[in-house]
N, C-alpha and C positions, 0 to 999 in steps of 0.2 A: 398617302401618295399625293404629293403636291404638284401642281400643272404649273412647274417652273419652268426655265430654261432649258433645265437640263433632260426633263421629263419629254419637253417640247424634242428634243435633239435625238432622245432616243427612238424614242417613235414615229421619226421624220425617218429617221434611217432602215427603219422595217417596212414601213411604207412604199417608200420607192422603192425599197429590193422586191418589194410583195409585186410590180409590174415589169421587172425584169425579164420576165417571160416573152414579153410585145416585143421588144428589142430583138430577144434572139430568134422568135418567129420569123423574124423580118431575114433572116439569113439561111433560114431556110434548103436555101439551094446550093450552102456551103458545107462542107464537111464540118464534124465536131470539132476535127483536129485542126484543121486552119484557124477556125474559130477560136481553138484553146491558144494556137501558137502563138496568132496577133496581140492576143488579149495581155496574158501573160506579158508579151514583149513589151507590149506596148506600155503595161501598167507599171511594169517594174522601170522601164525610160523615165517616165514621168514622175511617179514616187522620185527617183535617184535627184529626177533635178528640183521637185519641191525639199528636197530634204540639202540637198548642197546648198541652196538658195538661201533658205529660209529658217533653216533647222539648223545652223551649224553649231549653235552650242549644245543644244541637246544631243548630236552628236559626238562631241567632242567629251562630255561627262559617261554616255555610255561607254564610249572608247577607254575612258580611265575606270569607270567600273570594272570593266573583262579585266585589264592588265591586273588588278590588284587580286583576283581570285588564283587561285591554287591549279596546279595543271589538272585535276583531275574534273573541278570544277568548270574547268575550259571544256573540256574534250565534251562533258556533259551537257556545255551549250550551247555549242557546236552542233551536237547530234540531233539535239531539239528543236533546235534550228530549222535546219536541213530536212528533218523528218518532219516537222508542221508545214514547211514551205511545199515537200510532196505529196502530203496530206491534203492539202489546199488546192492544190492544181489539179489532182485527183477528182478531188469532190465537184470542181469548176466543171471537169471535163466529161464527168458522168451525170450532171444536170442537165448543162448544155443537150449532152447524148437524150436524153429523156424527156426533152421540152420538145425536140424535133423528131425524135424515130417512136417512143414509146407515148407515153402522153403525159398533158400537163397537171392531170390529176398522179399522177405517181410520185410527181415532182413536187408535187405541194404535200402529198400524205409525208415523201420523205421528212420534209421540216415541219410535219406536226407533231410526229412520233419522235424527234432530235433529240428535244429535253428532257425526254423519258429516258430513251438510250443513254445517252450522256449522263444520266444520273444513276442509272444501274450501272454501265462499265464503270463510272466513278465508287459506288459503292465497291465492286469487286478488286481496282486498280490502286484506289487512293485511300480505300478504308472509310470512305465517308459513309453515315448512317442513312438509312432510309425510315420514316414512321408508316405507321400500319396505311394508313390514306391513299402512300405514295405505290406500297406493296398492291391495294386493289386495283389502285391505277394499271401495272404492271401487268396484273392481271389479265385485264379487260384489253392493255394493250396486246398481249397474246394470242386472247380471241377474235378485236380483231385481223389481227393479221392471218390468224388462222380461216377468218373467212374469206376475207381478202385472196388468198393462196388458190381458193377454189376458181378455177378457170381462168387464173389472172394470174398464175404464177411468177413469171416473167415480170411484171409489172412491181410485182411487189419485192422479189428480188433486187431488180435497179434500186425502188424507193428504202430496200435496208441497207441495203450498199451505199446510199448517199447518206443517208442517215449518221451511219456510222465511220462513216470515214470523215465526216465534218465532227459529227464527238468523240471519234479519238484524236483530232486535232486541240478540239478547245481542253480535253483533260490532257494533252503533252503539253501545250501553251501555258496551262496552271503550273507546271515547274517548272516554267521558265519566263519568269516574271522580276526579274530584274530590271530588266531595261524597259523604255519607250515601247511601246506595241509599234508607233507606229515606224518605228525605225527597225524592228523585229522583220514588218511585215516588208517593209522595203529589202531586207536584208537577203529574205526568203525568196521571194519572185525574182531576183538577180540572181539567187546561188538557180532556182528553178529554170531560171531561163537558161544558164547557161547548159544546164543537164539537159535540156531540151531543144537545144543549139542542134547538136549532132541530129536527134532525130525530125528536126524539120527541113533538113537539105534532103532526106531519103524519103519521108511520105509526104511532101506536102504535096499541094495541087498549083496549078498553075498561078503566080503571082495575082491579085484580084485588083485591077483595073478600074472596076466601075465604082465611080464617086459613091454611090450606093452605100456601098458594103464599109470606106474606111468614114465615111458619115455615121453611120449604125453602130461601128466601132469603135469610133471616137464617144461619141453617145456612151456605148456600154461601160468604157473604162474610168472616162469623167462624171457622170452622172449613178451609174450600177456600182462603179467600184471604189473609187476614191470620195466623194462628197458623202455617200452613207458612210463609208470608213472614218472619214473625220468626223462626221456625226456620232458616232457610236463613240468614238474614243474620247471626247469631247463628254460625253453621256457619262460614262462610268469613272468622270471624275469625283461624281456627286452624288449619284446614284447607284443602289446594291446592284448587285447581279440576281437578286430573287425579282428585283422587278424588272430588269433587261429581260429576264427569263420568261414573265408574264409577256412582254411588248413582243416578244419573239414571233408570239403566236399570229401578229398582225402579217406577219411576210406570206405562210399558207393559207392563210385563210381568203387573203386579195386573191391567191392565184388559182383554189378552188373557184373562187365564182366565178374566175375568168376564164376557168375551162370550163364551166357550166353555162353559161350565158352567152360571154364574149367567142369561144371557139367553140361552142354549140358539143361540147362532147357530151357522150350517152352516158349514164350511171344505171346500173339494173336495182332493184331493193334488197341483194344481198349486199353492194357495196354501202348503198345507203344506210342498212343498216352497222355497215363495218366503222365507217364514217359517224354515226352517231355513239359508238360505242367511245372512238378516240376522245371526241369530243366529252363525254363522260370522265373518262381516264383524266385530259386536263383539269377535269374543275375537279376531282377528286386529289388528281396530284398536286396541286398549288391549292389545296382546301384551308390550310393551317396559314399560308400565306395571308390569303384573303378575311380568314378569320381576324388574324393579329392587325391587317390593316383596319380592320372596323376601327377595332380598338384604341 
């Protein structure tokens, strides 16, 4: 593993999402759903004009890539499209939910448990193999959630919920990999926004006013969404995705101590010990990883 640039980029981009959480604390006194609306809007406006701007020929190659594929091969990325982009806004919107009504430890177990998830539905969706290592991991992930479950039900529903609606995004993303991600991702939050058009003139709350809130959300979509976005994309020029996958672990783990220390939340010794089994499960499942890195 080399501490080059690109190594630098990726773990710059897990890092700051790992304090994501400060930001949306900060909004607190807003619904999820405003929160999702602005966000959403807001990011897909911004993407549209860095990419008119500044992208237009990379635009303009993925646009002659589509045309040349076959209609069936259309309709299929089309659909991939669409269903990542509501996959995405999903998972935004049950974090967000989970940072501010349930807690911030739920939110961080969701993205510890992600790459285990992700690698089992991948096992059973894309036919990829698992090694024995990866199975004990599996295991242990079982367990703890199964302790987890004990009086915390709730809690651990939201975190497989998030969990899993962010890894069936990145395994429908794996077939559809043709184009720019980062013009994929601009594509998706404008088709999302506009699906989400209709249902913000019926629930939303009263327009938000105080400098406060579009400061905190200017914050959130420049800094939370777009600059670690370019960072990651930037990363995986150069970089596997066995090691994005290790860097991953830096985003829960910041926001575990931050609900430990920073937001003073309580942990009993059945969580702790649920917690340290995860953490098990990790170094067991990226074991063969780490081993080959020695080498």
């Amino acid at each position: 593993m080399n501490f080059n640039k690109y190594f630098v980029a990726a773990f710059s981009s897990f890092f700051i999402w790992g304090f994501f959480s400060l930001a949306i604390k900060m909004l607190n006194d807003y619904s999820s759903l405003d929160i999702l609306f602005y966000r959403v809007f807001y990011a897909a406006f911004l993407l549209l004009i860095v990419n008119l701007l500044f992208r237009k020929q990379v635009l303009l190659n993925d646009f002659k890539i589509f045309n040349q594929f076959e209609k069936t091969t259309k309709r299929k990325t089309v659909f991939l499209t669409i269903f990542g982009g509501l996959l995405l806004v999903l998972n935004w919107f049950l974090f967000m939910y989970c940072v501010n009504h349930i807690s911030i430890q739920s939110a961080s177990f969701a993205y510890l448990i992600c790459p285990i998830i992700t690698t089992v539905l991948a096992y059973f969706v894309l036919k990829e193999n698992l090694n024995n290592w990866q199975w004990m991991a599996v295991v242990l992930f079982v367990i703890s959630c199964s302790i987890l479950s004990y009086g915390h039900i709730r809690d651990l529903f939201y975190s497989l919920i998030i969990a899993s609606t962010f890894a069936l995004y990145l395994i429908s993303q794996r077939k559809n990999n043709q184009f720019d991600r980062f013009v994929i991702l601009t594509i998706q939050l404008f088709i999302s926004s506009l699906i989400l058009l209709p249902f913000y003139f019926v629930y939303k709350s009263e327009t938000p006013t105080v400098s406060l809130f579009w400061g905190v959300m200017t914050f959130i979509v420049v800094l939370f969404t777009i600059i670690p976005l370019f960072l990651n994309l930037y990363a995986l020029k150069e970089i596997d995705s066995k090691t994005v996958g290790v860097l991953m672990y830096t985003n829960p783990l910041i926001n575990f101590f931050l609900a430990l220390f920073y937001f003073k939340e309580k942990m009993n010794l059945m969580q702790l010990t649920a917690y340290l089994l995860i953490i098990i499960a990790i170094i067991l499942f990226n074991a063969n990883y780490f081993v080959k890195n020695k080498r």
